[in-house]
C-alpha positions in Angstrom: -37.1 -20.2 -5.2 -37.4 -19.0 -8.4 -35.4 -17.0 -11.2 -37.7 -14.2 -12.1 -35.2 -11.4 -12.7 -36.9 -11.0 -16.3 -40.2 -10.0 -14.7 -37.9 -7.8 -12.5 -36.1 -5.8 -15.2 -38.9 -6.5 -18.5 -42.2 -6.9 -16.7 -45.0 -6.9 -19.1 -47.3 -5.7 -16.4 -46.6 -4.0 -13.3 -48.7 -2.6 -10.3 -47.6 0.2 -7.6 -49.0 -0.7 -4.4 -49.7 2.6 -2.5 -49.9 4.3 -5.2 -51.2 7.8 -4.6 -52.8 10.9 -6.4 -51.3 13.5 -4.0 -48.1 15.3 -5.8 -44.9 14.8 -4.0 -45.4 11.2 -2.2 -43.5 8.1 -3.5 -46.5 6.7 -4.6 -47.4 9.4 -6.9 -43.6 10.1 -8.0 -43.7 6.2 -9.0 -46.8 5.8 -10.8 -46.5 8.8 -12.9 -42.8 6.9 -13.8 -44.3 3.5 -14.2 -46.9 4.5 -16.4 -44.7 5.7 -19.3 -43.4 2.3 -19.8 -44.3 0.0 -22.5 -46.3 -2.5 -20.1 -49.8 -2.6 -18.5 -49.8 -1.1 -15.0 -52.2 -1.1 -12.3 -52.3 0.9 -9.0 -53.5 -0.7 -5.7 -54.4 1.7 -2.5 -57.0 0.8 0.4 -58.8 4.1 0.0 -59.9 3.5 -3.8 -60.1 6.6 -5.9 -58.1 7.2 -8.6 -54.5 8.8 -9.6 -52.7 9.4 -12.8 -56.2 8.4 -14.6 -56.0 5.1 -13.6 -58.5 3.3 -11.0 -56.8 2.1 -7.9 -58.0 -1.2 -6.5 -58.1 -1.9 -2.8 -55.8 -5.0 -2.6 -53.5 -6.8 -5.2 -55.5 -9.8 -5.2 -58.5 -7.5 -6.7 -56.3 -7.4 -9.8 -57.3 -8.5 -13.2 -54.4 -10.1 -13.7 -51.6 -11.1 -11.4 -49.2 -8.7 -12.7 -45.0 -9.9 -13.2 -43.8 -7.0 -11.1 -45.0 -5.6 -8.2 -43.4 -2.1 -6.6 -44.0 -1.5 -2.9 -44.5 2.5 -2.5 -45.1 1.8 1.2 -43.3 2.3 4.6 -41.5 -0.9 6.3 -44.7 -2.8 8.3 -47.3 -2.5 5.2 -44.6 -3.5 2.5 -44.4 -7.3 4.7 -48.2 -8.0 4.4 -48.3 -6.2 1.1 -45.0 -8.5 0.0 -47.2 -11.0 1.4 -50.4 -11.2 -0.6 -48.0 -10.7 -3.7 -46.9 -14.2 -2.9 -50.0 -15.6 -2.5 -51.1 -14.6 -5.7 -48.5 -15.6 -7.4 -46.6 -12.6 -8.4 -43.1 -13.1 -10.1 -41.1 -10.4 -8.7 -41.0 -7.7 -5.9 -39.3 -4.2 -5.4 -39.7 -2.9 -2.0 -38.1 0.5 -2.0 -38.9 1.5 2.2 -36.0 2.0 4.5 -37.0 0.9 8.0 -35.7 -2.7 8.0 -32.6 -4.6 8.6 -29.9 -1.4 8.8 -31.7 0.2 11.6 -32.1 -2.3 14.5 -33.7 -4.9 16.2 -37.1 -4.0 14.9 -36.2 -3.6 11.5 -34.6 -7.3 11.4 -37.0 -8.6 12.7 -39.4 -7.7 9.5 -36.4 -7.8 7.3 -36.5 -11.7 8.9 -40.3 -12.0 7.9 -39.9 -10.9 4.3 -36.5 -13.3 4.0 -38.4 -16.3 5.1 -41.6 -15.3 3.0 -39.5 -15.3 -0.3 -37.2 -18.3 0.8 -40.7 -20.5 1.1 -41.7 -19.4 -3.0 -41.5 -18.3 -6.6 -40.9 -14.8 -6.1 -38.1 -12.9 -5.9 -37.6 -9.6 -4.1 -35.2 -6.6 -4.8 -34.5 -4.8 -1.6 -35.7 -3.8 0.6 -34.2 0.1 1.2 -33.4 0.3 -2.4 -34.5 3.1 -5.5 -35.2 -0.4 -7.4 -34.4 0.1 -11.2 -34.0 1.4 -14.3 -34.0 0.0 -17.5 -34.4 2.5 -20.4 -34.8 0.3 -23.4 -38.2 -0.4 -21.3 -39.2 2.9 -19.6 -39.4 0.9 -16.6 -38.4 3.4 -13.8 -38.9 3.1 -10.1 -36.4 5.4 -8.8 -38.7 7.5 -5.8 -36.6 10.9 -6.9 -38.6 13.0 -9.1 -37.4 13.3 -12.9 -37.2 16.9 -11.9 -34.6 16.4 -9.2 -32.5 13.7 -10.7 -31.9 13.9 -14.5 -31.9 10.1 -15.9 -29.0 8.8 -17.8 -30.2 8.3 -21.8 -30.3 4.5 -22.9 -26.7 2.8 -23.7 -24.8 -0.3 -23.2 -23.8 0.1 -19.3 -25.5 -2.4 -16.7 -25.1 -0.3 -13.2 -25.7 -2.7 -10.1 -25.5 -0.7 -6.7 -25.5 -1.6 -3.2 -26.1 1.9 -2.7 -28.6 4.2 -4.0 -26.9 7.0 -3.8 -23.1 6.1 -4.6 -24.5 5.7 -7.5 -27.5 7.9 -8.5 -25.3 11.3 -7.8 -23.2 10.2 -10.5 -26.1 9.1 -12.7 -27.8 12.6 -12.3 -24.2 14.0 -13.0 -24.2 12.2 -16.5 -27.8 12.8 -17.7 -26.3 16.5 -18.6 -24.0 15.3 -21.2 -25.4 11.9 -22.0 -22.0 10.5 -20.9 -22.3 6.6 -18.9 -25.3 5.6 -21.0 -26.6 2.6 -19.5 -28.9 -0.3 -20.3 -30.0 -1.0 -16.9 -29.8 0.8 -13.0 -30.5 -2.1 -10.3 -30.3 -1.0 -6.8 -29.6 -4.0 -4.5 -30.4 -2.1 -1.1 -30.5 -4.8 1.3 -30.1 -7.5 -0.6 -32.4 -10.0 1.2 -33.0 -12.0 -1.6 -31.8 -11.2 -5.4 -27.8 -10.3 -5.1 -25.1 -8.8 -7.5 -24.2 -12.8 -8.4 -27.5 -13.2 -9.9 -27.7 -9.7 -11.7 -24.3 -10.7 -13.3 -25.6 -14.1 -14.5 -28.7 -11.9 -16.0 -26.4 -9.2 -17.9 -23.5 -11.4 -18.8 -26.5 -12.6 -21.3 -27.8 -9.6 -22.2 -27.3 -8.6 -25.7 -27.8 -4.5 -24.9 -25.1 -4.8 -22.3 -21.6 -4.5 -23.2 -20.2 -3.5 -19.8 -21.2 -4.4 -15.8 -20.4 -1.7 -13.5 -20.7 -2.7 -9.8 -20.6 0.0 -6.7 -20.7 -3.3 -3.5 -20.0 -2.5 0.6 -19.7 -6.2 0.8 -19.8 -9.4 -1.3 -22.8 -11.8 -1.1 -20.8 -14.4 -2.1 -17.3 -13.6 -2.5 -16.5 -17.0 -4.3 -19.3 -16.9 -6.4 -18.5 -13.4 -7.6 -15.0 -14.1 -8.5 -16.1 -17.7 -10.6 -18.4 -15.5 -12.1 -15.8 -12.9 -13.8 -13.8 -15.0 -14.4 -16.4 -16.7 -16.7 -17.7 -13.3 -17.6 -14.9 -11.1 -18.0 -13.0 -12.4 -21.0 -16.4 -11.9 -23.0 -17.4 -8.5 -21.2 -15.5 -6.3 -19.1 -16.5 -5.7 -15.0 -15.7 -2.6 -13.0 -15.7 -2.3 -9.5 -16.0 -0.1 -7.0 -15.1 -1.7 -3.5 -16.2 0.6 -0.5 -15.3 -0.5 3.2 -11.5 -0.6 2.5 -10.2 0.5 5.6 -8.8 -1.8 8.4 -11.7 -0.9 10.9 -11.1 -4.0 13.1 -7.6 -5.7 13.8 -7.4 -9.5 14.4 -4.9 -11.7 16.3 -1.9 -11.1 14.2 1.2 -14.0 14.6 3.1 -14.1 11.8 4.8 -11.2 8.9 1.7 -12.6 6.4 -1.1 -11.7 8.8 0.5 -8.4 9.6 0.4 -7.4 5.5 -2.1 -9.2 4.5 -4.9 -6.0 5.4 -8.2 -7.5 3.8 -8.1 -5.3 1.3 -4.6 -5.9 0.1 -5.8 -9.6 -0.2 -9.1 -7.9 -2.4 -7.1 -6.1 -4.3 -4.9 -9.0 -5.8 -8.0 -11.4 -6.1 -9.6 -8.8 -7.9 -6.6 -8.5 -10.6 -6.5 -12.1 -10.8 -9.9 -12.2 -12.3 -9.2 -8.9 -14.7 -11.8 -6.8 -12.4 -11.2 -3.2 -13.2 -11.4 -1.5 -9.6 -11.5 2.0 -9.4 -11.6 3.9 -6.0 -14.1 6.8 -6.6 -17.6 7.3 -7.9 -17.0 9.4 -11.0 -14.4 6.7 -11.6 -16.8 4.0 -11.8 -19.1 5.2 -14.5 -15.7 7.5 -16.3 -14.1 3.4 -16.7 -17.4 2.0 -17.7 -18.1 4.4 -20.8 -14.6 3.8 -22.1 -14.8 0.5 -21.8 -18.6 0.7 -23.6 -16.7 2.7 -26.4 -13.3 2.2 -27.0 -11.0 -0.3 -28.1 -8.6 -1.7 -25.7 -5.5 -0.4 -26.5 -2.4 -3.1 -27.4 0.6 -0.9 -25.2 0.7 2.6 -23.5 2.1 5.0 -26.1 -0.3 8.0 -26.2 -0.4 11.4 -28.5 -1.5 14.1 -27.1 -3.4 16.9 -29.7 -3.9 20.1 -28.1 -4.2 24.3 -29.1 -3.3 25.0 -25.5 0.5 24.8 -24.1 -0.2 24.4 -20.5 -2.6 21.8 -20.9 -0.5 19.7 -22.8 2.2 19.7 -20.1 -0.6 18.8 -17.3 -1.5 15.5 -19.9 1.8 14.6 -20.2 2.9 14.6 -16.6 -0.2 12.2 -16.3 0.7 10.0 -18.1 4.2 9.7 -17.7 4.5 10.3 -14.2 4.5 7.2 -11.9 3.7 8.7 -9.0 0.0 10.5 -10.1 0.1 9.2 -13.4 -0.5 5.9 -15.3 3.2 5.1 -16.0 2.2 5.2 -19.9 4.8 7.3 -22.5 4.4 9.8 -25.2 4.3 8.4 -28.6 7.5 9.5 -30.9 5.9 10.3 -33.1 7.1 9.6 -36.8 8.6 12.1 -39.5 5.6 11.6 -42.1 3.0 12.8 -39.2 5.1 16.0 -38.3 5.3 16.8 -41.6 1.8 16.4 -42.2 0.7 18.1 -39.6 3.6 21.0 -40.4 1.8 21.4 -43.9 -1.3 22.5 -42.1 -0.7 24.4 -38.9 1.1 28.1 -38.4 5.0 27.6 -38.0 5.1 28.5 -34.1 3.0 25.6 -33.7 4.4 22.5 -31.4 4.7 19.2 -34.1 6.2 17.0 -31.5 4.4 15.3 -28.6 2.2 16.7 -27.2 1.4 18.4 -30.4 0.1 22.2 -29.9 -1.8 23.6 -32.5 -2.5 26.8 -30.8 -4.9 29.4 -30.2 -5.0 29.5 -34.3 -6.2 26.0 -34.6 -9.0 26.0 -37.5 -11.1 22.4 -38.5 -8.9 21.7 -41.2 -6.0 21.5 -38.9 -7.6 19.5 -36.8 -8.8 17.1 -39.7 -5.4 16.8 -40.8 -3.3 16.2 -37.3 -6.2 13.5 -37.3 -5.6 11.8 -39.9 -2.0 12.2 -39.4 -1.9 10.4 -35.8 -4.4 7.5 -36.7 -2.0 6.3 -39.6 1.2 7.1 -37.1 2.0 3.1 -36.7 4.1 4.4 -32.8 0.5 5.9 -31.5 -1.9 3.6 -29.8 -4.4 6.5 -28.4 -4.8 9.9 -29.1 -5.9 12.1 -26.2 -7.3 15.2 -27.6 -7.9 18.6 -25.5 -8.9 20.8 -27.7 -10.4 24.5 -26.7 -13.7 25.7 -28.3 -12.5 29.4 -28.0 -10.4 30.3 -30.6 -12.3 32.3 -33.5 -11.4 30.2 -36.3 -13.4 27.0 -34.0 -17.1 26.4 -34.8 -19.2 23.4 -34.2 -18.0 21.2 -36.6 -14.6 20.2 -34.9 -17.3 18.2 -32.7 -18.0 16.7 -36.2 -14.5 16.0 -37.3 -13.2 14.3 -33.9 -16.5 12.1 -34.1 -15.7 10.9 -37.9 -12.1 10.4 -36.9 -13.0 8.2 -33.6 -15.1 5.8 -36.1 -13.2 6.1 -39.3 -9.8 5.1 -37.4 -8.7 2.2 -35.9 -6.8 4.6 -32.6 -9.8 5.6 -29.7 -9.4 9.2 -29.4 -10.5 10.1 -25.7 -11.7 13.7 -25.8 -11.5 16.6 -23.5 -13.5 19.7 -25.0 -12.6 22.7 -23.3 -15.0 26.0 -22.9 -18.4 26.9 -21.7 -21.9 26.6 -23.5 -20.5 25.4 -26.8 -19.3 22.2 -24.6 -22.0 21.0 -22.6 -23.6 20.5 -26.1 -20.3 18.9 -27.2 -20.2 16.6 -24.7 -23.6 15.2 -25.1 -22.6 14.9 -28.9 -19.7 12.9 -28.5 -21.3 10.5 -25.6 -24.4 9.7 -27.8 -22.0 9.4 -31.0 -19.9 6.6 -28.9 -17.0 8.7 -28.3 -15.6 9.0 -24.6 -15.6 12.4 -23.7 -14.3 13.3 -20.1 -14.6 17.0 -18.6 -10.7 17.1 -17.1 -7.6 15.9 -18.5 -7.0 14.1 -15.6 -10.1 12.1 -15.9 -8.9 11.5 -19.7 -5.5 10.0 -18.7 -7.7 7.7 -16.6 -9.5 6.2 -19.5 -6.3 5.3 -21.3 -5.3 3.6 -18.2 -8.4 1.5 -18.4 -8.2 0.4 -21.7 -4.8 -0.5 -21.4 -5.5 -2.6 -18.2 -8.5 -4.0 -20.5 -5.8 -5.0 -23.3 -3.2 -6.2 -21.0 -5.7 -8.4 -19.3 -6.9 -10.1 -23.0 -3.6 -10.4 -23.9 -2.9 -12.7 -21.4 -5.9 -14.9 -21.4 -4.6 -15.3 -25.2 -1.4 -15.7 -24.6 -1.9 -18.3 -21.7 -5.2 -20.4 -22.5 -4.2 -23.7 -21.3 -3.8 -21.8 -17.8 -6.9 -20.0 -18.0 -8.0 -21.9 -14.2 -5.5 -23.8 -12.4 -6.1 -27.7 -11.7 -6.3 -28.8 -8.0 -3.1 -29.8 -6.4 -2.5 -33.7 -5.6 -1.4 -34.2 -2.2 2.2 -33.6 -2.3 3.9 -33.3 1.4 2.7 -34.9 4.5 3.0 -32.5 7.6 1.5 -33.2 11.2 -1.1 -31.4 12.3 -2.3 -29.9 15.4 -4.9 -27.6 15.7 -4.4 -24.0 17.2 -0.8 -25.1 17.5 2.0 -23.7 15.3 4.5 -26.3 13.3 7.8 -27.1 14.3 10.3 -25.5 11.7 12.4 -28.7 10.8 8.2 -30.3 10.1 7.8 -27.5 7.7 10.9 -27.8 5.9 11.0 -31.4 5.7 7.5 -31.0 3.9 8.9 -28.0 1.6 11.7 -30.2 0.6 9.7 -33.2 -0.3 7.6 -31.0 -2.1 10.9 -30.1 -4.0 11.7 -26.4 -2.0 15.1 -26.0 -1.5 15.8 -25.8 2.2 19.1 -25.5 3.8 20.7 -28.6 4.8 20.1 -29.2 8.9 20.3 -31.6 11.8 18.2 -31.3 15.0 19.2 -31.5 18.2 16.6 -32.6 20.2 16.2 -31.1 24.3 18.7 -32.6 26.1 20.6 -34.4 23.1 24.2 -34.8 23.1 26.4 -32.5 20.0 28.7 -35.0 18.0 29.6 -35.0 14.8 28.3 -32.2 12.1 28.1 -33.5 9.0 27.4 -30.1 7.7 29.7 -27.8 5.6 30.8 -24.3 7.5 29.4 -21.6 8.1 26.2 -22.3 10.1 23.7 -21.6 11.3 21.8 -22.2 15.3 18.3 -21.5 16.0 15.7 -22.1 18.5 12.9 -24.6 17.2 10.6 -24.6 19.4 6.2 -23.8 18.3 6.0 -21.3 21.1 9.2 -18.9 19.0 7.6 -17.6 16.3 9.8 -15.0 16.0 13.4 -15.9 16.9 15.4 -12.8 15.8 13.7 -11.0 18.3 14.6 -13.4 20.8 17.6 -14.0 19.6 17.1 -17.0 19.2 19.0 -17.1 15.7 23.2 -17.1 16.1 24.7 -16.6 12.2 28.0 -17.1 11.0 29.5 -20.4 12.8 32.5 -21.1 12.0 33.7 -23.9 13.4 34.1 -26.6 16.0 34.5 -24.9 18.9 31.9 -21.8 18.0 29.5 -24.4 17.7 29.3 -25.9 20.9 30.0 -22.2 22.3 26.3 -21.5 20.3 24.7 -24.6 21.6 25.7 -23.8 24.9 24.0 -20.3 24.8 21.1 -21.7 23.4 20.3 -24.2 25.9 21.2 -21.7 28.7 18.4 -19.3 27.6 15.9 -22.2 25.9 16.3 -24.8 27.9 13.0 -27.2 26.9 13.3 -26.5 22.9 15.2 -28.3 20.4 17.8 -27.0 18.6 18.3 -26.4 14.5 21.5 -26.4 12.8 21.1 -25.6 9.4 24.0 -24.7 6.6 24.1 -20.8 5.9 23.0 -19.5 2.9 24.6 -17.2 0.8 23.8 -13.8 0.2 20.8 -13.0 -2.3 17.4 -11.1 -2.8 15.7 -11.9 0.3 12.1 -12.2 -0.4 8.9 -13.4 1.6 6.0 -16.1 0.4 3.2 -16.0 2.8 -0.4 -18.1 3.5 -3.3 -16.3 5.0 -6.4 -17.7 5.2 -8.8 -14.6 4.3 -11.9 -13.9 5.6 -13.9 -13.4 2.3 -12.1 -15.3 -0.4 -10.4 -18.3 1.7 -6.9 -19.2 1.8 -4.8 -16.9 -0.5 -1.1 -16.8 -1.2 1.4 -13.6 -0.7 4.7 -12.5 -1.8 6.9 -9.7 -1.8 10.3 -8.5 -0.9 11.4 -10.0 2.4 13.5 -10.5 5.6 13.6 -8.2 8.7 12.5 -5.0 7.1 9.1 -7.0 5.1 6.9 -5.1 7.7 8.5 -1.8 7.0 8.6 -2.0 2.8 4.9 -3.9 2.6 6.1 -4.1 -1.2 3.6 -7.2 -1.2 1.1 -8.7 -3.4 -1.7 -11.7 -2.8 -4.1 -14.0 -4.9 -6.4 -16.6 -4.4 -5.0 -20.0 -4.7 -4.7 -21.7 -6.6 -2.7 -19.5 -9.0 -0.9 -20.3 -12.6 2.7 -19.9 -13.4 1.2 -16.6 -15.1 0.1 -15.4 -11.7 2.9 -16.1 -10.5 4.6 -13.4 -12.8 2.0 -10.8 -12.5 2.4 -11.1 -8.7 6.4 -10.0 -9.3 6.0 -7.7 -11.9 3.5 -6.0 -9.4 6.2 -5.2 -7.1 7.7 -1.7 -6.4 10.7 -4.1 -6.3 10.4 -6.3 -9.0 13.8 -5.2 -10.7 15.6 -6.7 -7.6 15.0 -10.3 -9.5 15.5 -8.5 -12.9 19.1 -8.1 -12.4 18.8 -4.8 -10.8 22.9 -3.1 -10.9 24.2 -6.5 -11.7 22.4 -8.7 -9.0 21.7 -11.9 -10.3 18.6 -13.8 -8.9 16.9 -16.9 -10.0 14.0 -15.4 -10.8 12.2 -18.5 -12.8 13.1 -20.6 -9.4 11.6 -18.1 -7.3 8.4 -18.7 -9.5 8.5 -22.2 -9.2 8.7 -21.8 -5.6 5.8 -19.9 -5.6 4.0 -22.4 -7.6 4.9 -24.8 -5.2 4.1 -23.0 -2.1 0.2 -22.8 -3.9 0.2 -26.6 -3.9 0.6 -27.3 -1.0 -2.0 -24.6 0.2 -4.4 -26.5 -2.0 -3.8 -29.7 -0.4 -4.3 -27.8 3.4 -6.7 -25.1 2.2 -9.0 -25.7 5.3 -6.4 -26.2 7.8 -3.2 -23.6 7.4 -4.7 -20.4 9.3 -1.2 -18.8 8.3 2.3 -19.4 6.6 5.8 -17.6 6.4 8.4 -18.6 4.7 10.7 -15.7 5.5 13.2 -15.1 4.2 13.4 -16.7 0.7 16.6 -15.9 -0.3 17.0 -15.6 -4.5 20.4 -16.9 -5.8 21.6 -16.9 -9.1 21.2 -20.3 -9.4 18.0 -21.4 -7.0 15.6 -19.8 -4.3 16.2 -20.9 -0.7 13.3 -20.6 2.1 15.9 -20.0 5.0 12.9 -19.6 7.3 9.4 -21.3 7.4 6.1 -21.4 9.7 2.8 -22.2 9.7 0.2 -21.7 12.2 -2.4 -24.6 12.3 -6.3 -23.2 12.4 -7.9 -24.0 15.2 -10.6 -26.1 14.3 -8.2 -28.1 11.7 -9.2 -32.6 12.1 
């Protein structure tokens, strides 16, 4: 199989096969598209004739040439023996647009199968089938099946949009060709994805010198582990944003331990997904509103934002976005310093607001907006300025447009605009986009922005900061543990790996079934449990008895133990000490393998889910991201006075991610629950794992 995504995207010849003459057909819509491009086209229909001026052969293999791209304006039957003679005569690359394949039934495979096993078996490659195909305006290649005069096409920019779905993403783009916002240098729908997937496409525009930014809208992942390797290779260099659909939990699995009951697929996304530096958003409009900043802006070095306004009110809504941690980004308000209020005093009336947000109000004239400008971009406590500024007042003419555009390229600060009022904007708008200045139609969507290019700065910060852990190395084999498959491991097996692998565990004995108590050498109090592989989850059986004593409470607890479990074996184990209980996990995921979870722990794990996950293996700096990510991260932080080992808890972690690396294809699931955080060390009091089934 070949790699002819350049004929795909660049063509310097294409032909529409079924290309028509009659006004309104997909044919006609495509040709008329194709043919302002800057390549040689050709049009192929049985019935001969003509359309758009151009003669229309009766077969592709009639063709004076064999074109690079051929686009399949036909329904699902003729586009396989049209796909067909394209291969034969040796044509580079495919777009079959027609619905009527794979996601409609039995039927539909079953072509869907023919055209799979037609590419597989050449040079070709195919994009689609049930896909708009692309765009790519630096070309004028176009063979979107909407008419121009439906669907307004985004102007040419630095933004590579690769969809699963057509129209996820085309409502957006129609959205932006108003104002010229999003402007992108290529549109590639996936559609089916028989052949060509996002993997490839990101391999294609990680290389491409007019794209600065890959925005993705995927269902599903082609390759999961191939799409992460790929930003993380890509990512440092350009920035991704995602948008994941198919988040919710539509099917449950056989859930056995705490780790498989949090560990909802996308959870286990979500933290893969920061590992890399993927920028995920959650909403159409987000995807491309991320995208443009990212196209235009600087990242941003910390979170302190001023806000330049001639409107009270809407300085109040900004600044509960972005202080707020509930709807907002958890950013701050700049203090601003003494020298910019005082320049900004010398300008504007004295009822106007010069602290943050700064209000210039309903008086604001271009020279006070020049001036607050200039002000904030020389402010050395101001990493972004967020500007909502109202057209209305009279003093206000077109050439504020002009002075926020001159002070967004003069200035080292991205200003993120947010023009206010009604004709006057639209035209603002387009002015700022095609001048490479975000420009966002609600305050909210502005807030947004920062929060993207402070994710974007945090995440190259890090790669900086940590280089020689850039990619983790493989784990040597570091415990030996027995394994059965589809058959959980004995506590004391677990822990007697852990400790080898340098866990701290609590000191134990075991008393086998049957086996006589003597003497405990074993300092008070204690602890009795249950150890048997068919208890998963003692306390519920209470088979855990805490807080013995001595002597004679011991053999009481033995006692009861053996009258309610008479065939398991028995731990005794040294109590630990009150701490932060926390939870380390092992799931083996679905799409991206075995992955490793933590989060704050013990009986109530379940009812907090304050977890996290990545993909093993993970770096001491994961490790850290994974706490700090934490609604409760401040219990390790010494949180009113507790003290917790929080470096040993890391270690832990980083321990607990080797020895998933050395059993990534066997452990289905781990607990180690709780891990109890001293001041001094971190202690897995409890520990399971659940064996896959299919483990040697």
């Amino acid at each position: 199989m070949g790699n002819n995504l350049e004929a795909m995207l660049k063509p310097e010849s294409v032909v529409v096969i079924g290309a028509s003459a009659t006004e309104g057909k997909v044919g006609n819509i495509i040709l008329k598209q194709v043919i302002n491009g800057k390549f040689r086209v050709y049009g192929v229909n049985p019935k001969g004739s003509t359309a758009c001026g151009l003669p229309l052969y009766p077969s592709v293999l009639n063709l004076p040439e064999v074109p690079d791209l051929a686009v399949l304006a036909l329904p699902a039957g003729p586009s396989v023996s049209a796909a067909r003679e394209c291969i034969q005569m040796g044509v580079k690359a495919i777009i079959a647009v027609a619905g009527g394949f794979g996601e409609t039934g039995e039927a539909g495979r079953a072509l869907e199968e023919q055209l799979v096993k037609m590419v597989r078996n050449s040079q070709t490659r195919l994009l689609g089938p049930n896909t708009l195909g692309v765009q790519v305006p630096s070309s004028g290649l176009d063979t979107n099946f909407l008419p121009i005069e439906h669907m307004r096409r985004p102007i040419r920019g630095n933004i590579a949009v690769l969809s699963q779905s057509g129209s996820a993403a085309m409502g957006e783009l129609d959205a932006v060709g108003l104002t010229g916002g999003a402007c992108i240098s290529a549109f590639v729908g996936f559609g089916n994805r028989v052949d060509v997937n996002e993997n490839e496409f990101m391999d294609y525009f990680a290389d491409d010198p007019e794209t600065a930014v890959i925005a993705l809208y995927l269902e599903s992942f082609a390759d999961a582990q191939g799409f992460i390797e790929r930003c993380r290779r890509i990512i440092p260099h350009k920035p991704v944003v995602l948008l994941k659909a198919g988040r919710s939990e539509a099917g449950a699995r056989a859930v056995q331990l705490h780790t498989g009951s949090l560990a909802g697929s996308d959870r286990v996304t979500d933290g893969v997904l920061r590992q890399a530096g993927v920028i995920r958003v959650f909403d159409t409009p987000d995807l491309l509103d991320a995208a443009h900043v990212l196209a235009y802006a600087k990242p941003i070095q910390d979170r302190r934002v001023a806000v330049l306004t001639n409107g009270g009110g809407w300085g109040i809504v900004a600044s509960d976005f972005i202080e707020s941690t509930n709807r907002g980004i958890g950013a701050k308000l700049a203090v601003l310093s003494e020298e910019t209020k005082k320049k900004v005093a010398s300008v504007a009336l004295p009822y106007a607001a010069f602290r943050n947000p700064i209000d210039l109000t309903a008086s604001l004239n271009n020279e006070m907006a020049d001036v607050s400008f200039a002000a904030l971009q020389d402010d050395p406590g101001v990493d972004v300025i967020l500007c909502t500024l109202g057209y209305q007042p009279p003093a206000v003419d077109e050439r504020l447009t002009d002075i926020i555009i001159h002070w967004a390229r003069k200035g080292k600060k991205p200003i993120i605009v947010i023009p206010i009022g009604s004709d006057v904007v639209v035209k603002a708008m387009r002015r700022f986009n095609e001048a490479g200045v975000p420009a966002y139609s609600s305050i909210w969507r502005g807030v947004q922005a920062i929060d993207t290019l402070a994710r974007r700065g945090e995440f190259l910060r890090k790669i900086e900061t940590y280089p020689k852990e850039a990619v983790a190395q493989p784990a040597r084999p570091v415990a030996k543990l027995p394994l059965k498959a589809g058959v959980p491991a004995a506590e004391n097996e677990v822990k007697t790996a852990l400790n080898e692998l340098g866990i701290r565990v609590p000191k134990s004995i075991l008393l086998k079934a049957g086996q006589k108590l003597d003497s405990v050498p074993l300092a008070y109090p204690l602890v009795v449990k249950i150890c048997s592989a068919e208890i998963l989850h003692k306390t519920e059986q209470k088979g855990v008895l805490l807080g013995i004593k001595d002597c004679a409470e011991l053999d009481a607890a033995v006692a009861d133990m053996r009258s309610r479990f008479a065939s398991g074996d028995i731990l005794i184990e040294e109590m630990v000490g009150k701490g932060v209980e926390m939870i380390v996990g092992l799931i083996q995921d679905g799409t991206f393998g075995l992955s490793i979870m933590c989060g704050l722990g013990g009986i109530t794990a379940e009812l907090y889910q304050d977890v996290t996950f990545r993909r093993l293996p993970i770096t001491r700096q994961d490790a850290d991201e994974m706490l700090r990510e934490l609604k409760g991260h401040k219990m390790l932080e010494g949180f009113r006075g507790i003290q917790a080992d929080r470096e040993g808890f890391i270690e832990l972690l980083l321990k607990v991610s080797q020895l998933g690396e050395q059993y990534r294809e066997d452990i289905l699931q781990m607990d180690l629950n709780p891990v109890i955080v001293q001041p001094d060390q971190a202690v897995a009091v409890d520990a399971k794992i659940l064996w896959k089934t299919d483990t040697k």
